[in-house]
C-alpha positions in Angstrom: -15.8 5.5 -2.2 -12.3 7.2 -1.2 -12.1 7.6 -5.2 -14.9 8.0 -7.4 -15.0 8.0 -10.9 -17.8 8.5 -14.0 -18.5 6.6 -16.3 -18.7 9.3 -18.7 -14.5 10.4 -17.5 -12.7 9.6 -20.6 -10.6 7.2 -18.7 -8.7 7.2 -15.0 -4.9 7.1 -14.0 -3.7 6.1 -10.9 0.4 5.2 -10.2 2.3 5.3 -7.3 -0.3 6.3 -4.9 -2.0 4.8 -1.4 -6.0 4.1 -1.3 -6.7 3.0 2.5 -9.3 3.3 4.8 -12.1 4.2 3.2 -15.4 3.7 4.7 -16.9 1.8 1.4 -14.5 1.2 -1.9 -11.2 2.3 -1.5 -12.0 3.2 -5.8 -15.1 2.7 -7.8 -14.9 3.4 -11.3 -16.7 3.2 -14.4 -14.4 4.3 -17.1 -11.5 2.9 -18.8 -8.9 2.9 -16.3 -5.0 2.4 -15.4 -3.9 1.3 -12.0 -0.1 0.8 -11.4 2.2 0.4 -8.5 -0.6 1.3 -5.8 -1.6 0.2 -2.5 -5.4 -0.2 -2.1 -5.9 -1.6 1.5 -7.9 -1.6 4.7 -11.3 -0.1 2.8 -14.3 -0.8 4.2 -16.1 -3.1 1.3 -14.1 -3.8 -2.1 -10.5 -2.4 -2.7 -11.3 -1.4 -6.4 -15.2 -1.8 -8.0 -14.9 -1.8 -11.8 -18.5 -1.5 -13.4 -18.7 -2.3 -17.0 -15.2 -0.6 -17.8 -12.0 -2.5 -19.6 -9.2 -1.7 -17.1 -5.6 -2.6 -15.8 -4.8 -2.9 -12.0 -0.8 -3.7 -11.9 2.1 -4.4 -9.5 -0.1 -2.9 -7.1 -1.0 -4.5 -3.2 -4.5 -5.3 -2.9 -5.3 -6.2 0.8 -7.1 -5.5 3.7 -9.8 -4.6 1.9 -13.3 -6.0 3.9 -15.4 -7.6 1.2 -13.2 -8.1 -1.3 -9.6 -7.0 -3.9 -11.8 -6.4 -7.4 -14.8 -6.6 -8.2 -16.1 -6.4 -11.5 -19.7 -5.7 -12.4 -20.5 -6.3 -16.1 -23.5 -6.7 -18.4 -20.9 -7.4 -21.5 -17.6 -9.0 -21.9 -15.4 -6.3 -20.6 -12.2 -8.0 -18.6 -10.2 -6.2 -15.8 -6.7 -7.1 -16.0 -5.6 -7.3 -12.8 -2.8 -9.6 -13.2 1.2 -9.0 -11.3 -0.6 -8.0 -8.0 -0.1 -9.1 -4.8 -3.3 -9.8 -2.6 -1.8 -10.0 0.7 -1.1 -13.7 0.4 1.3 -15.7 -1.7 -1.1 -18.4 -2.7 -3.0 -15.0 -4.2 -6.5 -14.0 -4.3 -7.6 -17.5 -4.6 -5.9 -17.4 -0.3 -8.2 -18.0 2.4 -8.0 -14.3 2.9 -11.4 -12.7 1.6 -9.4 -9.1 1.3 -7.9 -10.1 -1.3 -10.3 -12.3 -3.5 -11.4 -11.4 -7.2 -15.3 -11.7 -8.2 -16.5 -10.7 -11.4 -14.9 -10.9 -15.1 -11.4 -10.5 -13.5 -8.3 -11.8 -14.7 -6.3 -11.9 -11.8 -3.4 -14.7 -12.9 -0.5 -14.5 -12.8 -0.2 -12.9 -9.0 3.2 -11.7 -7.7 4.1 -14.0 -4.0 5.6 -10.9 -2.3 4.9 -7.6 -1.8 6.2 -4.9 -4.1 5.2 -1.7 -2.1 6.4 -2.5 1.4 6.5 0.8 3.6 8.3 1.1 6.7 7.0 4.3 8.5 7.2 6.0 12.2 7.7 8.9 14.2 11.1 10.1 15.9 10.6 11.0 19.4 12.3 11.2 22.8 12.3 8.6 24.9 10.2 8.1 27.7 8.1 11.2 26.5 5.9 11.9 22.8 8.1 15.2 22.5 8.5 14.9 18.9 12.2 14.8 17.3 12.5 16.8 13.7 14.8 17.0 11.6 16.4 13.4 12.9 18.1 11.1 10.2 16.8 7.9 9.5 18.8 4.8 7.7 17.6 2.0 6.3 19.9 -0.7 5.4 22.5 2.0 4.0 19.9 2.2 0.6 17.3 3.9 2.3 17.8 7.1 4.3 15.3 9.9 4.8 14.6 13.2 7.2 12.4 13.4 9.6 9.6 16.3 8.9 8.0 18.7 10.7 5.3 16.0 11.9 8.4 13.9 13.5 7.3 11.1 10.8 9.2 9.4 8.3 8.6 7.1 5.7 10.3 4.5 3.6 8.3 3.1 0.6 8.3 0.4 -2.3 11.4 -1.1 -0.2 12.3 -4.9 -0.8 11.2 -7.0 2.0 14.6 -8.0 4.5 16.2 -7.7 7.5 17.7 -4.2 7.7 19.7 -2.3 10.5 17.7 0.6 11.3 19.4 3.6 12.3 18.4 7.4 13.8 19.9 10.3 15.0 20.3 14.1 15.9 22.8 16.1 17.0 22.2 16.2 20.6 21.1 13.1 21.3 21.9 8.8 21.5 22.1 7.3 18.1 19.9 4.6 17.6 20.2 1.3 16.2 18.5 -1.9 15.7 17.7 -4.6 13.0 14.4 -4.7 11.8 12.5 -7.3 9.6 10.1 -6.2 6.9 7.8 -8.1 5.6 4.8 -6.8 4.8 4.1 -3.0 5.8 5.0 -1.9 9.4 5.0 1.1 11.6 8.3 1.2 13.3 8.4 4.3 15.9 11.9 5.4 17.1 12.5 6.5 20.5 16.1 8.7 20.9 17.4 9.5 24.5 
């Protein structure tokens, strides 16, 4: 697992943090734990694997995610409350999407129907080449506005899904300007001439 966590840890905290691409469980846990406002998405076999903890998983995006959202192994009658999530789909876990499905003593109802940690990310770079562009300004719908770093890449999270104008630009070169519709997290890269 990307995260791994013993059963004799006194409990686990996780908030505001990304848990993708992991070649087996994005987490696997077996103490008492507290997930809130995370991504989990894109691992290679469950998203989260509870074994024979109580636990909350919160306004957190569970997706992506190969076998399964939660699982839940248990010999007693520990619950995982892993309700206000969204699963990739607004119909919820119970979707035809197996990313997100539940299995095990998880209660997973009520499910949120839109995504509450959209990202919008990119690189900044001149056109017609990959010659990175640092330091450019990006804007969001006028709410959002961020700097490029050294890496060229900038990054927009926990946004509300929309149609925004998109803007860039740097001293030097063309501003840039378009309207872009977020959904569900995208990669937007920017080219400036």
């Amino acid at each position: 697992p990307s995260i791994y966590v013993n059963a004799d840890t006194s409990s686990f905290t996780l908030t505001n943090s990304t848990v993708e691409n992991g070649l087996n469980d994005g987490i696997y846990t077996g103490a008492p734990s507290t997930i809130t406002g995370s991504v989990i998405r894109n691992n290679g076999h469950y998203g989260i694997y509870f074994e024979d903890c109580t636990s909350t998983v919160n306004d957190s995006t569970i997706s992506g995610n190969t076998t399964g959202g939660v699982h839940h192994y248990t010999t007693d009658s520990f619950v995982v409350n892993a309700e206000n999530n969204y699963w990739g789909n607004p119909s919820g876990p119970t979707g035809n999407d197996v990313s997100g499905n539940v299995s095990g003593n998880v209660d997973y109802d009520p499910w949120l129907t839109s995504d509450p940690n959209i990202r919008l990310s990119g690189t900044v770079y001149v056109e017609g080449t990959s010659t990175p562009v640092p330091g450019a300004s990006v804007t969001l719908g006028g709410s959002y506005s961020t700097t490029t770093n050294s890496y060229v890449y900038y990054a927009f999270d926990k946004i509300l899904g929309g149609n925004y104008p998109l803007d860039a630009s740097k001293a030097g070169f063309v501003n840039y300007s378009t309207t872009i519709d977020v959904t569900t997290s995208i990669t937007h890269d920017i080219p400036l001439s």
